[in-house]
C-alpha positions as CSV (number, residue, x, y, z in Angstrom):
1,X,-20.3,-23.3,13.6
2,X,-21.9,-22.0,10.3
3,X,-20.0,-19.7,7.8
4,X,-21.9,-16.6,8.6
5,X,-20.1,-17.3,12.7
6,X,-16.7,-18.1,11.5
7,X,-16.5,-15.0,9.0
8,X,-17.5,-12.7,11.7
9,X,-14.4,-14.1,13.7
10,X,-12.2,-14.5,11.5
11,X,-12.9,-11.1,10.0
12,X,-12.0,-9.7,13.7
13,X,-9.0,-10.8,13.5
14,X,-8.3,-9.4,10.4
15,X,-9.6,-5.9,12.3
16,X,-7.4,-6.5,15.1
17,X,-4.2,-7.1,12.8
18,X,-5.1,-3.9,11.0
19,X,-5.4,-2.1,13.9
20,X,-2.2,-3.2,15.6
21,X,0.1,-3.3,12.8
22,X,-1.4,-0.4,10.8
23,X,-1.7,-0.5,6.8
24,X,-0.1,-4.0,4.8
25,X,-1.7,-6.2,7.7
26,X,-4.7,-6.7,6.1
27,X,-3.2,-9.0,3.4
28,X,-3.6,-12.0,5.9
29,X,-7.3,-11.5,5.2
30,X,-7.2,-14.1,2.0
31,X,-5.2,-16.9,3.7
32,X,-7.8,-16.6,6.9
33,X,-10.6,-17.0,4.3
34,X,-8.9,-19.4,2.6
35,X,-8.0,-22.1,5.0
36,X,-10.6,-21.2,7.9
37,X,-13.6,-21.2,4.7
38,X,-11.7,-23.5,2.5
39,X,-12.5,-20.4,-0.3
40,X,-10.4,-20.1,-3.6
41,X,-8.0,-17.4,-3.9
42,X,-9.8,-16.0,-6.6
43,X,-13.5,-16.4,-4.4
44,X,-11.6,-15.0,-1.6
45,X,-10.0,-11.8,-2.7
46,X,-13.0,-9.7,-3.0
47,X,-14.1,-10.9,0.7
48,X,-11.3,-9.9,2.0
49,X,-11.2,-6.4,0.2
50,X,-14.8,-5.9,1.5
51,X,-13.5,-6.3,4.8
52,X,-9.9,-4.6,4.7
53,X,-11.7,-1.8,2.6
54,X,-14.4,-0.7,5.4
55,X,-11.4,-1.2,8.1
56,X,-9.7,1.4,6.0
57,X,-12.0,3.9,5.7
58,X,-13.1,3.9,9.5
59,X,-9.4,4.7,9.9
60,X,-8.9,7.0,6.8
61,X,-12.0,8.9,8.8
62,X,-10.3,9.3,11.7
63,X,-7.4,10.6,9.8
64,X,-9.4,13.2,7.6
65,X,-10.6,14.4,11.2
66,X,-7.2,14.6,12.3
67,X,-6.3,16.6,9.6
68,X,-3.1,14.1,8.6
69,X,-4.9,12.7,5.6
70,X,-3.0,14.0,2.1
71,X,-6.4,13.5,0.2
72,X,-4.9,15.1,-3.3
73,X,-1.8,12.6,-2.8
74,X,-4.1,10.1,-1.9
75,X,-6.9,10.9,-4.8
76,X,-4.5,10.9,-7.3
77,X,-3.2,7.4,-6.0
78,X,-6.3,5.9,-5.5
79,X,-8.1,6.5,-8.8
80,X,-5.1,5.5,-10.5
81,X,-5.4,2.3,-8.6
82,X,-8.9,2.1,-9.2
83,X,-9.0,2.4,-13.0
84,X,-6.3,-0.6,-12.8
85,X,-8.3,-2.7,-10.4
86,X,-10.2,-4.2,-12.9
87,X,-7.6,-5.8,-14.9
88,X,-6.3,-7.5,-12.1
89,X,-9.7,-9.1,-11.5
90,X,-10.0,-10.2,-15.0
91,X,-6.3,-11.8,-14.5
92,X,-7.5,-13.0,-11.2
93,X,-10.4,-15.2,-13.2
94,X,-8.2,-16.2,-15.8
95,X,-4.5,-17.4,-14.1
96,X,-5.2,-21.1,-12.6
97,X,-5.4,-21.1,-9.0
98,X,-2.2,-23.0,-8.2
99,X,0.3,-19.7,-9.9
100,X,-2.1,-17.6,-8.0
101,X,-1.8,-19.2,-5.1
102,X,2.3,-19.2,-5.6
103,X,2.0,-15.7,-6.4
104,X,0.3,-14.9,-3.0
105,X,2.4,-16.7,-0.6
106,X,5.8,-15.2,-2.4
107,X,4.5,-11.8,-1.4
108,X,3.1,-12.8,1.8
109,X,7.0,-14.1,2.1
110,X,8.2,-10.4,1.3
111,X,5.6,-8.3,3.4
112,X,6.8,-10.5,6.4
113,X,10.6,-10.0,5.5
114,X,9.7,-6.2,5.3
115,X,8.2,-6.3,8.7
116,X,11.0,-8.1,10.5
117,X,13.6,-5.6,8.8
118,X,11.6,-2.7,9.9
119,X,11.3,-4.1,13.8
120,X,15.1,-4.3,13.4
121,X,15.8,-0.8,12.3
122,X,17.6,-2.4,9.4
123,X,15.6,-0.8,6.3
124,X,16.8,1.8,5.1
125,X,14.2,4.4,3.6
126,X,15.8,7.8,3.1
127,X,17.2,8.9,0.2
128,X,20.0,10.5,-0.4
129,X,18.3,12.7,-3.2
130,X,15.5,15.0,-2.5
131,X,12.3,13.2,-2.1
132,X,10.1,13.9,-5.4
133,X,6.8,14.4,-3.4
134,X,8.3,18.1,-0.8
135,X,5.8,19.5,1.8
136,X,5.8,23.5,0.9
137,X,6.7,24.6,4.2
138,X,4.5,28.1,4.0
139,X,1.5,26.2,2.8
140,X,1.8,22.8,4.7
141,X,0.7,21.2,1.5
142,X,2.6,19.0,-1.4
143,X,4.3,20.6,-3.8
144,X,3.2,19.0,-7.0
145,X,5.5,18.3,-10.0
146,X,5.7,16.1,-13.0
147,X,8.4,13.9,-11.0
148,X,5.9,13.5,-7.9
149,X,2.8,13.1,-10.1
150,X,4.5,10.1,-11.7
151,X,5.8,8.6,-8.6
152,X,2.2,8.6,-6.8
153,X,0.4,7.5,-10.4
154,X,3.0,4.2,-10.6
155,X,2.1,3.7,-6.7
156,X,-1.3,3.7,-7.4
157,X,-1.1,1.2,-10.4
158,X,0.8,-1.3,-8.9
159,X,-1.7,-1.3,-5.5
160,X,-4.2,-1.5,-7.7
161,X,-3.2,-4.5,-10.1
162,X,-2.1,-6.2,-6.5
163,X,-5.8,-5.4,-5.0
164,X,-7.5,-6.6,-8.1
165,X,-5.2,-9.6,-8.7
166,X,-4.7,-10.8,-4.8
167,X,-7.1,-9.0,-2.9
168,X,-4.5,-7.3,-0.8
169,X,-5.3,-4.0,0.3
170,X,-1.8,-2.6,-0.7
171,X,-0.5,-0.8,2.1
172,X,3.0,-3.0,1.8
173,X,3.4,-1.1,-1.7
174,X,1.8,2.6,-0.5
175,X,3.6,3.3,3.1
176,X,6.8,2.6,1.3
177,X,6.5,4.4,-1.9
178,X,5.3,7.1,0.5
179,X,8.4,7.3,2.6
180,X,10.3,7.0,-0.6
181,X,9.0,9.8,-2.7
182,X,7.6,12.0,-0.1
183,X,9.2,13.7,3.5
184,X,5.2,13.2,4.9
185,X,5.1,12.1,8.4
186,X,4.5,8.5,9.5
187,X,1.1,9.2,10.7
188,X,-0.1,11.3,7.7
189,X,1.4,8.8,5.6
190,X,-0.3,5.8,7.3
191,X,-3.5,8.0,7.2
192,X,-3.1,9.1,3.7
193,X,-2.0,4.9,2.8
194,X,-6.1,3.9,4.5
195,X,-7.6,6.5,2.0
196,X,-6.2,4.9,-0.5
197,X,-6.8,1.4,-0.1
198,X,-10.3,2.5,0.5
199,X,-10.4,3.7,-2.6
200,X,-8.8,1.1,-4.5
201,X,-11.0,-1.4,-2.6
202,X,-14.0,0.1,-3.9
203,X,-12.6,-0.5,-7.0
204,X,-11.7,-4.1,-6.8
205,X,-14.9,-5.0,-5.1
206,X,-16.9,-3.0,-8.1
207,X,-15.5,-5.0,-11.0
208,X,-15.3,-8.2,-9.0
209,X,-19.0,-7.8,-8.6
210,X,-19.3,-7.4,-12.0
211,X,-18.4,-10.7,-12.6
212,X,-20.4,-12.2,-10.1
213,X,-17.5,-13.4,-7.5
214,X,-18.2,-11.9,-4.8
215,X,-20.1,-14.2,-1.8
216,X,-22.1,-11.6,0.3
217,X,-23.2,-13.9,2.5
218,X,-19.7,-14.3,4.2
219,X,-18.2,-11.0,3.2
220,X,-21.3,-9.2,5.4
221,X,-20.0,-10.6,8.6
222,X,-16.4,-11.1,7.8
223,X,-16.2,-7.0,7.1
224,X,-18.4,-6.5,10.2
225,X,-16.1,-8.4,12.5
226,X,-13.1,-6.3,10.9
227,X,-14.6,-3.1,11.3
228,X,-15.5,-3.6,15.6
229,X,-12.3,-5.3,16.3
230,X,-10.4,-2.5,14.2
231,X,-12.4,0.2,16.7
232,X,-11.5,-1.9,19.8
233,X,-7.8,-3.0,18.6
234,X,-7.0,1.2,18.7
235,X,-7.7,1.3,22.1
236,X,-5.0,-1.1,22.7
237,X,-2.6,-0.5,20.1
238,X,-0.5,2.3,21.7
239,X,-0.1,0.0,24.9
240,X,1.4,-3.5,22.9
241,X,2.5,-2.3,19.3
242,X,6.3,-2.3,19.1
243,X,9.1,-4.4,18.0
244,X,8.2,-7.7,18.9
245,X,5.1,-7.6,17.9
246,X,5.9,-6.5,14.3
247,X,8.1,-9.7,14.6
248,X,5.1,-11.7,15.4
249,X,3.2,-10.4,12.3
250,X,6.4,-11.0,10.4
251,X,6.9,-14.8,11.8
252,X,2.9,-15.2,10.8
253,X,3.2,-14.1,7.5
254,X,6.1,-16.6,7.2
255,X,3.9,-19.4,8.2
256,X,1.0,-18.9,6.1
257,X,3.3,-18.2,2.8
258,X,4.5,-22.2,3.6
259,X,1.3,-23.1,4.2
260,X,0.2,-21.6,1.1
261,X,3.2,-23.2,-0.9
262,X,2.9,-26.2,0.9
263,X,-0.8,-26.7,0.0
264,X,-0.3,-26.2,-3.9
265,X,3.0,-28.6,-4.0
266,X,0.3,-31.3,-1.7
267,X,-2.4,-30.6,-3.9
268,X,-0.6,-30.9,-7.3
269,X,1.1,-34.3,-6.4
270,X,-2.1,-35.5,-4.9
């Protein structure tokens, strides 16, 4: 098969991981590209943005439809994170592919711990404290302070760095900040988490442009194939998401973080 077939494919699974297991599941979309098209980290973080970004805002659509989106919350993280996007391209061309590749596996390592301690009930998100982010019960809307503003504008630095540096969407750093700072609920914060990776997509695939890194010819199909299989995975999400298979997405992102490791240690003695 030619490149142009096997990024359509393996950009639907990327869709249908997104669509199953919600926002953070998109961050298998560089290891995919990476061992099915043999792409640097580097080549394939912007790819897999492309992809995870148009997912994200056919979802962030349906949210704003909804009426669950938080689009000030999610404005304020998102240009944050876009403004920051940049430098971690520019770190992204300059680190040496072996520390990037360590870098990506050791979070791929954590998003899968998070996973399988979240499909166990064992994480533990409330705070004793009063959230800094407090829906206004007469208004329905956020009541903004200095201690909320700086909680969403840290969020929105580090998913941006991550995005620009990685190519991960984020959504492992924003649904948990969310449920930190805020008392949102799940849905509006998984809705409000797509907005923003949308936005901070945009801004990672903008400057990675700007240096000339990004390879349209696979990053057409691969975001095409994420983009259908994200509309047909929600039509079976309800009916198979659960514990077990947030354990399966947990025991995957295990895998690929050794293969990643694995590869660099192989390719470094070789």
């Amino acid at each position: 098969m030619d490149a142009t077939t096997i990024g359509f494919g393996l950009g639907a699974i990327v869709g249908l991981i997104l669509a199953l297991t919600g926002a953070g599941g998109g961050i298998l979309a560089v290891p995919l590209l990476v061992f099915g098209l043999h792409l640097s980290i580097a080549e394939a973080a912007p790819v897999g943005l492309i992809a995870v970004g148009l997912a994200s805002a056919l979802g962030a659509g349906l949210g704003l439809r909804e009426g669950i989106v938080r689009y000030r919350a999610a404005a304020l993280v998102g240009s944050i994170g876009m403004l920051v996007a940049p430098l971690g391209v520019w770190l992204a061309h300059i680190v040496p592919g072996r520390p990037l590749a360590i870098a990506f596996s050791m979070v791929l390592a954590y998003v899968g711990l998070r996973m399988f301690r979240q499909s166990r009930a064992e994480a533990v998100e409330a705070e004793i404290c009063r959230p800094a982010c407090v829906v206004n019960s007469s208004t329905g809307r956020l009541s903004w302070t200095a201690p909320c503003a700086r909680a969403l504008a840290g969020t929105g630095a580090l998913s941006g760095l991550l995005s620009g540096l990685l190519g991960v969407g984020g959504g492992f750093v924003i649904v948990p900040a969310l449920t930190r700072f805020s008392d949102l609920a799940p849905r509006s914060i998984l809705a409000t988490s797509l907005a923003v990776i949308t936005l901070v997509s945009i801004g990672s695939v903008a400057a990675a442009a700007a240096h000339g890194g990004v390879a349209w010819g696979i990053a057409i199909p691969f975001a095409l194939g994420a983009a259908l299989a994200l509309l047909l995975g929600r039509q079976i999400a309800s009916r198979v998401a659960g514990a077990r298979l947030q354990q399966a997405f947990a025991l995957a992102c295990w895998c690929v973080a050794m293969l990643l490791a694995v590869r660099v240690i192989t390719s470094a003695a070789a």
